[in-house]
C-alpha positions in Angstrom: -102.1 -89.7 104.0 -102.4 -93.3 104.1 -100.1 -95.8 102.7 -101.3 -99.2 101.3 -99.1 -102.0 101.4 -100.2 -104.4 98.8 -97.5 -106.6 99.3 -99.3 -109.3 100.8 -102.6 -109.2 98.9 -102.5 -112.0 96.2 -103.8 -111.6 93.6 -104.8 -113.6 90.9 -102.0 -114.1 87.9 -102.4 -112.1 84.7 -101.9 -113.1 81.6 -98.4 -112.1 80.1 -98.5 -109.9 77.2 -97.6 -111.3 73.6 -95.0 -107.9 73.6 -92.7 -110.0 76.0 -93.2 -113.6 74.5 -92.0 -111.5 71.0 -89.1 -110.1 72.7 -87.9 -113.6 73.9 -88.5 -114.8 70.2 -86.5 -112.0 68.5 -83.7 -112.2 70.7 -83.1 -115.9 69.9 -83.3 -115.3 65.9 -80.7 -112.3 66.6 -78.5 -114.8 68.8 -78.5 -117.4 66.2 -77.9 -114.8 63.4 -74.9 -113.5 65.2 -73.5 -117.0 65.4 -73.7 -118.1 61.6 -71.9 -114.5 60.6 -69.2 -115.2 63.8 -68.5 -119.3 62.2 -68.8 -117.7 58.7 -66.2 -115.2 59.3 -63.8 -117.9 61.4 -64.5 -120.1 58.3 -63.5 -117.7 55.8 -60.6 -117.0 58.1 -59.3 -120.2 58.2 -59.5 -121.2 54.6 -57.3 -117.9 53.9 -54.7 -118.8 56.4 -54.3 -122.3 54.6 -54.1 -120.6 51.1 -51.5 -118.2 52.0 -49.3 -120.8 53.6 -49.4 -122.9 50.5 -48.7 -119.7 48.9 -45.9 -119.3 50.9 -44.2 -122.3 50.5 -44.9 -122.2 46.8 -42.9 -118.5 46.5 -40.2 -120.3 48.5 -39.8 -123.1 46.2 -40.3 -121.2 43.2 -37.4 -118.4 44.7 -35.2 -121.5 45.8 -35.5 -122.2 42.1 -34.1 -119.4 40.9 -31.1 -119.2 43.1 -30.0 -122.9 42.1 -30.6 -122.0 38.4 -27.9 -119.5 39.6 -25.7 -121.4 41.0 -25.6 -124.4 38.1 -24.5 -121.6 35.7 -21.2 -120.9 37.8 -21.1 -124.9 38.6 -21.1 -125.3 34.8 -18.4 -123.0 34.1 -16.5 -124.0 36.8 -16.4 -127.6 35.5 -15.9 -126.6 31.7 -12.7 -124.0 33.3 -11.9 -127.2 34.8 -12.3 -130.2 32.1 -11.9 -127.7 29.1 -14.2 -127.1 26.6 -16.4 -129.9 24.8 -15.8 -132.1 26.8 -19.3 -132.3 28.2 -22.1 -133.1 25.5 -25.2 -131.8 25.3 -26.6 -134.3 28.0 -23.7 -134.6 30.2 -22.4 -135.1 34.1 -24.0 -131.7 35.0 -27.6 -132.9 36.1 -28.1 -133.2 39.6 -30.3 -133.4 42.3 -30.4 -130.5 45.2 -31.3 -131.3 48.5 -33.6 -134.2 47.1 -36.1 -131.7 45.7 -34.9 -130.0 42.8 -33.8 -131.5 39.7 -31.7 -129.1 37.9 -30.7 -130.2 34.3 -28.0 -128.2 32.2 -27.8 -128.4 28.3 -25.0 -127.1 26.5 -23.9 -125.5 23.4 -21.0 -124.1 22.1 -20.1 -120.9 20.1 -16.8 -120.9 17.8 -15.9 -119.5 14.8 -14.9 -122.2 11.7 -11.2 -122.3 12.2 -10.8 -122.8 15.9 -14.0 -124.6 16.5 -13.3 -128.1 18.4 -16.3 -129.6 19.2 -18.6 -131.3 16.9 -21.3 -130.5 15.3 -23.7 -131.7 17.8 -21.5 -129.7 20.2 -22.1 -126.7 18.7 -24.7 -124.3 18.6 -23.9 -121.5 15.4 -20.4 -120.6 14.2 -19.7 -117.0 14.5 -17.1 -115.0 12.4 -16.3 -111.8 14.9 -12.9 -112.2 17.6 -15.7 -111.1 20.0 -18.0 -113.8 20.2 -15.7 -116.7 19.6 -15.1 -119.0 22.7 -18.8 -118.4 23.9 -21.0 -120.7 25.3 -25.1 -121.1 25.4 -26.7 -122.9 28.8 -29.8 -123.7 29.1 -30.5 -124.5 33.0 -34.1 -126.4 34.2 -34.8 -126.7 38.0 -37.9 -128.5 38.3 -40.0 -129.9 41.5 -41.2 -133.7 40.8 -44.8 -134.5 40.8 -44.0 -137.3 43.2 -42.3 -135.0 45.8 -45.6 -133.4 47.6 -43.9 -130.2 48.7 -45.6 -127.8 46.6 -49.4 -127.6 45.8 -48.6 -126.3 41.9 -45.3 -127.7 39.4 -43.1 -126.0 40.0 -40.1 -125.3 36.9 -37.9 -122.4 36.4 -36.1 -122.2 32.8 -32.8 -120.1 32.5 -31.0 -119.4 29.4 -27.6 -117.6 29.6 -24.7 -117.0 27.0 -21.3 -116.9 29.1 -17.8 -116.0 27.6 -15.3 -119.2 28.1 
């Protein structure tokens, strides 16, 4: 048997088949599909991430809130323990500013019965007739983050009412 060795005949060029040329086309639509869902996906990705650190920092402030609110009701008995009671009006010495970013406001009313009652009537808040409730005290307790202060991306204000025994 005979073996032909074509490899150095030329021969003229044929023409390419439109299968290939199709082949070429569809694999370019495919690569550019593949790269709008990939940035899609990274865009939706990173507008998430932003959303939950603002989230984040929002649950923070809003939990830092909460924790002052907590710690102006003792500060506010502690004082009245200290200066006796009503002494401090209804707006009085106890708003303050925390750490530049809160401001925490305290108002105040007092609970007596009619023959031991020694605030005024401003002071006071209802007059009681039980032994039990006499010598109590209402609070009201705002911690609020200022518009002007851009720490948060929402107000934040967290509103605490308490009724402590003097």
């Amino acid at each position: 048997m005979q073996r032909k060795n074509n490899l150095l005949i030329s021969r003229a060029p044929q023409k390419r088949s439109t299968r290939g040329r199709s082949r070429n086309g569809m694999a370019m639509i495919m690569a550019i599909a593949v790269i709008v869902i990939i940035a899609t996906i990274m865009a939706l990705s990173l507008t998430m991430t932003s959303q939950t650190t603002k989230r984040t920092n929002d649950l923070y402030l809003y939990e830092q809130a909460i924790l002052i609110s907590k710690s102006a009701t003792e500060y506010a008995l502690l004082r009245i323990a200290d200066d006796g009671p009503c002494t401090h009006s209804t707006t009085n010495l106890l708003d303050y500013t925390q750490d530049g970013i809160y401001n925490v406001q305290t108002r105040i009313k007092y609970i007596y019965d009619n023959a031991t009652n020694p605030c005024s009537a401003a002071q006071t808040y209802t007059t009681v007739t039980t032994p039990e409730q006499n010598g109590s005290i209402l609070m009201d307790i705002t911690v609020t983050v200022p518009d002007n202060i851009n720490v948060s991306s929402e107000p934040i204000r967290y509103f605490r009412r308490t009724i402590q025994k003097l």
